[in-house]
DONUVEX-543216 format. One record per residue (C-alpha): residue number from 0; residue in one letter; x negated, y, z. Coordinates in Angstrom, 1 decimal, always signed. Layout:
BEGIN
<atom><resi>NUM</resi><resn>a</resn><x>X</x><y>Y</y><z>Z</z></atom>
...
***
This chain:
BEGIN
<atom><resi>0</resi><resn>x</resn><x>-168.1</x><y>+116.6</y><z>+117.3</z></atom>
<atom><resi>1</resi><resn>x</resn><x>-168.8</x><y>+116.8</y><z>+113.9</z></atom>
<atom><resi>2</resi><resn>x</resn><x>-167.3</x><y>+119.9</y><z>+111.7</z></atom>
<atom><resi>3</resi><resn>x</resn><x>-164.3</x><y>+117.6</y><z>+110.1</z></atom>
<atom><resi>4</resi><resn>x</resn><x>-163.1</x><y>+117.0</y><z>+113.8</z></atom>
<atom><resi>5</resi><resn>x</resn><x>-163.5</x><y>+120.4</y><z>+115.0</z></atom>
<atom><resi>6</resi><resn>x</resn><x>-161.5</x><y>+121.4</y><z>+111.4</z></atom>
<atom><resi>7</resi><resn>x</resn><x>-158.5</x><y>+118.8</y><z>+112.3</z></atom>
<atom><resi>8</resi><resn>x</resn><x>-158.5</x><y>+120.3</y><z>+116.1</z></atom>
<atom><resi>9</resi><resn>x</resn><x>-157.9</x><y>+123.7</y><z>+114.6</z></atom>
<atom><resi>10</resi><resn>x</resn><x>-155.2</x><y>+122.5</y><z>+112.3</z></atom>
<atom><resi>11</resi><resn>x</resn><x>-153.3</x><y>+120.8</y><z>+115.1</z></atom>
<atom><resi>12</resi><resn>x</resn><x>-153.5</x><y>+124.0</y><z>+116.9</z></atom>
<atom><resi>13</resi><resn>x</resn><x>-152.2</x><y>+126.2</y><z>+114.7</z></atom>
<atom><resi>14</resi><resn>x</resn><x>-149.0</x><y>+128.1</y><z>+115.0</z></atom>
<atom><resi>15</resi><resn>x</resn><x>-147.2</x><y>+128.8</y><z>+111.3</z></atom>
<atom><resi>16</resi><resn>x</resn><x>-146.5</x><y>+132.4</y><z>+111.7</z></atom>
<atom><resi>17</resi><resn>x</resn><x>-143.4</x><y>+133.6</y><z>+109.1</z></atom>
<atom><resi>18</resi><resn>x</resn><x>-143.0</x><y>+137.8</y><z>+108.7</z></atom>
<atom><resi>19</resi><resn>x</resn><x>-140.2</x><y>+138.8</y><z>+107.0</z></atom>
<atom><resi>20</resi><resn>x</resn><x>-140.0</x><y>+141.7</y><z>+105.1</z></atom>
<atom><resi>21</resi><resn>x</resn><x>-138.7</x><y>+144.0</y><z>+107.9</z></atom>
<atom><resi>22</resi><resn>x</resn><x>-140.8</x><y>+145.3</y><z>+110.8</z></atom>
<atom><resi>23</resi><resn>x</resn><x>-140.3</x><y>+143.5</y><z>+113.8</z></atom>
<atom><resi>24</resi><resn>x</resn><x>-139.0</x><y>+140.0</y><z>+112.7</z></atom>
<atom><resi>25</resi><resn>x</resn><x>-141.5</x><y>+137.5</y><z>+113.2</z></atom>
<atom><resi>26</resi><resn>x</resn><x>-140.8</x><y>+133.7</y><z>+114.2</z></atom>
<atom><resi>27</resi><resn>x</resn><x>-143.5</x><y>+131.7</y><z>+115.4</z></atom>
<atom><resi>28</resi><resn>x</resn><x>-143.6</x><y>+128.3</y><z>+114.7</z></atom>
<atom><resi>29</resi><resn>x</resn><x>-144.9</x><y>+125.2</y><z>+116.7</z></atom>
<atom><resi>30</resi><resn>x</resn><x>-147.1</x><y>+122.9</y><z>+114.4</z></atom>
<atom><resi>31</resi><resn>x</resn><x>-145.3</x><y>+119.4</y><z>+114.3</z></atom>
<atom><resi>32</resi><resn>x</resn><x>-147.5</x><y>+116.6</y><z>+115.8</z></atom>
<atom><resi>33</resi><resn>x</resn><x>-146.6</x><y>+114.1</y><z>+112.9</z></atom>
<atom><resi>34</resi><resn>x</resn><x>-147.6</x><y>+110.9</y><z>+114.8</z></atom>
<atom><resi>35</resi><resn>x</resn><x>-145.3</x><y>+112.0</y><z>+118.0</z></atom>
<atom><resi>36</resi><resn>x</resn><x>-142.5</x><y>+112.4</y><z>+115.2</z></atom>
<atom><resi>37</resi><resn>x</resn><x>-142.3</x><y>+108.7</y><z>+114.4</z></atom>
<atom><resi>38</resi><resn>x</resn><x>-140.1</x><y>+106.2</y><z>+116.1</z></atom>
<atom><resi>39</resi><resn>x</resn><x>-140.3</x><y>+103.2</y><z>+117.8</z></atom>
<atom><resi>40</resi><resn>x</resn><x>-138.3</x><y>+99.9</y><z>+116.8</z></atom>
<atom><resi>41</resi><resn>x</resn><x>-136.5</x><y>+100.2</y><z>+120.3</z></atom>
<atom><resi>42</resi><resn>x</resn><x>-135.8</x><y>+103.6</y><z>+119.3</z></atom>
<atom><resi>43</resi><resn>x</resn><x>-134.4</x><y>+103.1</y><z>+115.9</z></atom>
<atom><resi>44</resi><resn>x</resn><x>-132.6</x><y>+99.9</y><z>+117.6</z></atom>
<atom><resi>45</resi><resn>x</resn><x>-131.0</x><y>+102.2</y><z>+120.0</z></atom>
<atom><resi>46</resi><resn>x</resn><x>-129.7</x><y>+104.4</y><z>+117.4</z></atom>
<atom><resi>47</resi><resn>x</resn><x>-128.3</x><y>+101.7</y><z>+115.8</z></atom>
<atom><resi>48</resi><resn>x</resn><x>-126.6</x><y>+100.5</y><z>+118.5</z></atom>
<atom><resi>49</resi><resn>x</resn><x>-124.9</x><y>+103.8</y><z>+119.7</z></atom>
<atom><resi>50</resi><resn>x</resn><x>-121.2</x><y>+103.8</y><z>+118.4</z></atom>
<atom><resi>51</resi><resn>x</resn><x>-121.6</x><y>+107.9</y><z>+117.8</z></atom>
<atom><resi>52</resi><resn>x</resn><x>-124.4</x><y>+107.3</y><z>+115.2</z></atom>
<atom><resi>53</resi><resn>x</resn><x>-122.6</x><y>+104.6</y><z>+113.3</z></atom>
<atom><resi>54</resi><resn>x</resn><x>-119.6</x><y>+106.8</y><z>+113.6</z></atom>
<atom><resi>55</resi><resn>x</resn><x>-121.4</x><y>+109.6</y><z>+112.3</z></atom>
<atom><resi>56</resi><resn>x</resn><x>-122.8</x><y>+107.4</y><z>+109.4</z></atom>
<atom><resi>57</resi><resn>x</resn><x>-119.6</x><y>+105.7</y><z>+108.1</z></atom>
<atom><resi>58</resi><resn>x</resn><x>-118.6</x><y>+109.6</y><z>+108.0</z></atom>
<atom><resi>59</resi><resn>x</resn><x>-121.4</x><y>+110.2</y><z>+105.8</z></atom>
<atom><resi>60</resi><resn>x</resn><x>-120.5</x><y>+107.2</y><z>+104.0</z></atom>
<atom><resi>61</resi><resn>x</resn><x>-117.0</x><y>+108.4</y><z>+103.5</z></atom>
<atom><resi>62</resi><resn>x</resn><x>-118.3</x><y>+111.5</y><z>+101.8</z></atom>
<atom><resi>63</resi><resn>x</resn><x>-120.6</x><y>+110.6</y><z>+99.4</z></atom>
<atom><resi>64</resi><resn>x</resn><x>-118.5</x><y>+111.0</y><z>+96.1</z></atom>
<atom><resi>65</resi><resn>x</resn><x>-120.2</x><y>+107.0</y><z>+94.7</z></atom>
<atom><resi>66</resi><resn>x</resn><x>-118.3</x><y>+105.2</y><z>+97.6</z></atom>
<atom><resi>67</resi><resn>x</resn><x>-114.9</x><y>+107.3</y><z>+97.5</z></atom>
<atom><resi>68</resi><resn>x</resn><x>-114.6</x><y>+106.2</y><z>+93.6</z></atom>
<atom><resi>69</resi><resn>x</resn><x>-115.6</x><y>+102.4</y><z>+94.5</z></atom>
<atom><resi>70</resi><resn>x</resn><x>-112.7</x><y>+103.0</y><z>+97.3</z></atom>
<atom><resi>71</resi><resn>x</resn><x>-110.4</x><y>+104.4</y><z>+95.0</z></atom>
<atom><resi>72</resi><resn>x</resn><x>-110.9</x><y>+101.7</y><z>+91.8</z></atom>
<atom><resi>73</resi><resn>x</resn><x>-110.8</x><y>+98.9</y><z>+94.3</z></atom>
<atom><resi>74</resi><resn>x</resn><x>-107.4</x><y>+100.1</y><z>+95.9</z></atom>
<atom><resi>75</resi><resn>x</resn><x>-105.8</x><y>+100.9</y><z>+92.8</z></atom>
<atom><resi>76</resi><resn>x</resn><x>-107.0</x><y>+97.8</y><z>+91.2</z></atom>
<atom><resi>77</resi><resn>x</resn><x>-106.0</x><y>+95.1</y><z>+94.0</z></atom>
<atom><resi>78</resi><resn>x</resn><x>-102.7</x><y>+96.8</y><z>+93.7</z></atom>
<atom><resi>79</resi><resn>x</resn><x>-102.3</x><y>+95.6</y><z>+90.1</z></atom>
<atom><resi>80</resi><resn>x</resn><x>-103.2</x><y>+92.5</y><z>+91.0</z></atom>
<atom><resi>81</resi><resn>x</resn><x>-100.7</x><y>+92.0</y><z>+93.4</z></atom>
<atom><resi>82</resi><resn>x</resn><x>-97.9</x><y>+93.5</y><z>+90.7</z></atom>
<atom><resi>83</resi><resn>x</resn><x>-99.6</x><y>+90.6</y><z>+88.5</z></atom>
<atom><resi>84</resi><resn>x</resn><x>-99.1</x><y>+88.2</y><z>+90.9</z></atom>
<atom><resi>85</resi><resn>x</resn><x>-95.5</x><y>+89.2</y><z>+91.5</z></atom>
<atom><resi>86</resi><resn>x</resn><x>-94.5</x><y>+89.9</y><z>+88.2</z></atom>
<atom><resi>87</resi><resn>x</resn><x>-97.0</x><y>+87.7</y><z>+85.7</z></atom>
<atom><resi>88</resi><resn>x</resn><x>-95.8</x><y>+84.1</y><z>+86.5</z></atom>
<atom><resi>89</resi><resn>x</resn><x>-96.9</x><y>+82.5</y><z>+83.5</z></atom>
<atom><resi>90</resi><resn>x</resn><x>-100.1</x><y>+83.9</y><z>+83.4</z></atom>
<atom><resi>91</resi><resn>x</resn><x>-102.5</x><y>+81.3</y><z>+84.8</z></atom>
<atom><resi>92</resi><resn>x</resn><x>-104.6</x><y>+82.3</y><z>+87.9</z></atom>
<atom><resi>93</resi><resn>x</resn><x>-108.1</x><y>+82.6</y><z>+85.8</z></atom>
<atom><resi>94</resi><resn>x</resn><x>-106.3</x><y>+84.5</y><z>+83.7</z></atom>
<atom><resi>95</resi><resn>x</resn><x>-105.2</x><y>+87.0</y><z>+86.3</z></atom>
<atom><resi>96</resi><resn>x</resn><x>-108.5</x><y>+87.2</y><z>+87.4</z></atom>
<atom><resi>97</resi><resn>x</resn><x>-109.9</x><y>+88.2</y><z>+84.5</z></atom>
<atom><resi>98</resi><resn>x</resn><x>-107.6</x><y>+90.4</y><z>+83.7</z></atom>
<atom><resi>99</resi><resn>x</resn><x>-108.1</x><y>+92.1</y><z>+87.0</z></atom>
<atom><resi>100</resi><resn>x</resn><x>-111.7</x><y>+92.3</y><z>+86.8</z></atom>
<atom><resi>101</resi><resn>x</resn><x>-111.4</x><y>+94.1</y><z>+83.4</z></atom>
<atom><resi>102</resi><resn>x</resn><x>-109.1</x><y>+96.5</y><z>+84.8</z></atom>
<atom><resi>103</resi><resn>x</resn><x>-111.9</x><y>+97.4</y><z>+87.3</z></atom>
<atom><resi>104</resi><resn>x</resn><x>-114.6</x><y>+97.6</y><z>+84.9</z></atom>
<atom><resi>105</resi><resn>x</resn><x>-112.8</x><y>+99.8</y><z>+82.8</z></atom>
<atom><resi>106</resi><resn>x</resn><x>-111.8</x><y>+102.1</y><z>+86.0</z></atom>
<atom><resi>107</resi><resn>x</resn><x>-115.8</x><y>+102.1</y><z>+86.4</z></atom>
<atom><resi>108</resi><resn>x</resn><x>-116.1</x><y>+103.0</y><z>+82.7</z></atom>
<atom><resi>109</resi><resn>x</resn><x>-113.7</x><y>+106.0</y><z>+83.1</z></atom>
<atom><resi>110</resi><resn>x</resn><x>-115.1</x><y>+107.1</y><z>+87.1</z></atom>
<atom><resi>111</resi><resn>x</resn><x>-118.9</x><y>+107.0</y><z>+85.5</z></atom>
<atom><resi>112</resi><resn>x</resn><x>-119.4</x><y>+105.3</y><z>+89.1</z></atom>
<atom><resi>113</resi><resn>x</resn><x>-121.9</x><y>+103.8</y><z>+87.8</z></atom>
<atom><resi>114</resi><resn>x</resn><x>-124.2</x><y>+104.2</y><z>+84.9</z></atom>
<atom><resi>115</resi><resn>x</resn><x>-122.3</x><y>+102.8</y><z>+81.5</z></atom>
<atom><resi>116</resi><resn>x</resn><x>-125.4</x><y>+100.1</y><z>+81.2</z></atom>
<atom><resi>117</resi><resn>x</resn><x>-124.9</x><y>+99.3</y><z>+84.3</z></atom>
<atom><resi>118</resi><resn>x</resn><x>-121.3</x><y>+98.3</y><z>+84.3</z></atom>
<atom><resi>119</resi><resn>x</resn><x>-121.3</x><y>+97.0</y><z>+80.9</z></atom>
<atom><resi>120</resi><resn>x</resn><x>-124.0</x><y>+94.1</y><z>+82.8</z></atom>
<atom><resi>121</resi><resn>x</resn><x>-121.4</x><y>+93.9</y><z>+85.5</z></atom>
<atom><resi>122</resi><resn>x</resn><x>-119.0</x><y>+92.7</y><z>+82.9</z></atom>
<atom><resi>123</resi><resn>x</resn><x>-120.9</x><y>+89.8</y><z>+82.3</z></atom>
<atom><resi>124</resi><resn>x</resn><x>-122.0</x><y>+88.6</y><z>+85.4</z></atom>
<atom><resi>125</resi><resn>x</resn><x>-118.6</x><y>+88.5</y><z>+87.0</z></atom>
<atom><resi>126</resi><resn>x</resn><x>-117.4</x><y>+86.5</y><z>+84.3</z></atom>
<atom><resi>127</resi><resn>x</resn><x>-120.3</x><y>+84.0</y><z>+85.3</z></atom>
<atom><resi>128</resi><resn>x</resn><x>-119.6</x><y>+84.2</y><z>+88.5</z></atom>
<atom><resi>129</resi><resn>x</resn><x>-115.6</x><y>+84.1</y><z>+88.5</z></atom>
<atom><resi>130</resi><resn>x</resn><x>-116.6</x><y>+80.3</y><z>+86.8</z></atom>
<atom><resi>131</resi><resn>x</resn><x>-116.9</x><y>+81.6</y><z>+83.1</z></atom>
<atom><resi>132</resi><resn>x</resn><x>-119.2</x><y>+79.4</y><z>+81.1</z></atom>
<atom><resi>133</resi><resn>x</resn><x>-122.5</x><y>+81.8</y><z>+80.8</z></atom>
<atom><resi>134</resi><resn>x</resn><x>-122.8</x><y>+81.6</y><z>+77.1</z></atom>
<atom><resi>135</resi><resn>x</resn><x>-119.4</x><y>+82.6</y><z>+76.5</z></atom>
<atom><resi>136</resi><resn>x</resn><x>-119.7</x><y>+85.4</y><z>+79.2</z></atom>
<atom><resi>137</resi><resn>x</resn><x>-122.5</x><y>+87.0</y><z>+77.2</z></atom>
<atom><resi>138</resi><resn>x</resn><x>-121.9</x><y>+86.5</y><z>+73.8</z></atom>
<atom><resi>139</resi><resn>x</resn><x>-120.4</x><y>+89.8</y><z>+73.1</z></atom>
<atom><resi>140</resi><resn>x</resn><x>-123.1</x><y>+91.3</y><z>+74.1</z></atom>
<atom><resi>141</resi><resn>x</resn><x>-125.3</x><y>+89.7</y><z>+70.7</z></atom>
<atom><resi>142</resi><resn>x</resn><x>-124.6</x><y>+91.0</y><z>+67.2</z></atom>
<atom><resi>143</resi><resn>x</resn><x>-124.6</x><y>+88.2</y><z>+64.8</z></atom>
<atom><resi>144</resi><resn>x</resn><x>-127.7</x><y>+89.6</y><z>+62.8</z></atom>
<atom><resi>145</resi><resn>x</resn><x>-129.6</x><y>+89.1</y><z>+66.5</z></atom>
<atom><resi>146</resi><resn>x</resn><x>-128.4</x><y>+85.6</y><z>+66.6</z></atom>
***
């Protein structure tokens, strides 16, 4: 065995020995074998399959602060959108559509959900993809000493 081998064996071995300040506390610590750490497909399949785990992740899900907000604009902006359908007959159905849309990018604007950049490119792209023409969708976002 050549010295780098016998240097590795001696690593893997070793036991990470933590002393607190006090006399008396010390914690040993088993050295992690790093390839016996790592997971198989089947394993990471399983997990995915078991309905504690998922349950446990929508749960994390729910609590990150980024999904609550999206939650939160989309609820509160769907529920315009119904009042407009009720209430805003003679508004035409695109126009209800935009209308909602820019209700939810300014609720994104206000939330900081997501970064301003960010939402100001949503803007445009929902317009494109709600059947705007893509020129039109983007053309505020030219000056006219650009153009």
């Amino acid at each position: 065995m050549s010295n780098d081998d016998d240097f590795q064996d001696m690593l893997n071995n070793l036991d990470i020995v933590v002393e607190s300040m006090e006399e008396g506390h010390t914690i040993i610590t088993p050295r992690v074998d790093h390839e016996s750490r790592g997971k198989t497909l089947l394993e990471l399949q399983k997990e995915l399959l078991d309905p504690d785990a998922r349950q446990h992740a929508l749960y994390r899900l729910y609590l990150n602060p980024t999904f609550r907000k999206l939650i939160a604009g989309f609820a509160i902006v769907s529920f315009i959108h119904i009042l407009l359908l009720i209430f805003a007959t003679t508004l035409s159905t695109p126009g209800r559509n935009v209308f909602t849309l820019f209700l939810l990018i300014i609720y994104l604007w206000v939330s900081e959900t997501f970064p301003l950049p960010v939402t100001a490119l949503m803007a445009g792209v929902a317009l494109v993809l709600l059947g705007e023409d893509r020129d039109l969708a983007f053309a505020s976002y030219a000056a006219d000493s650009v153009s």
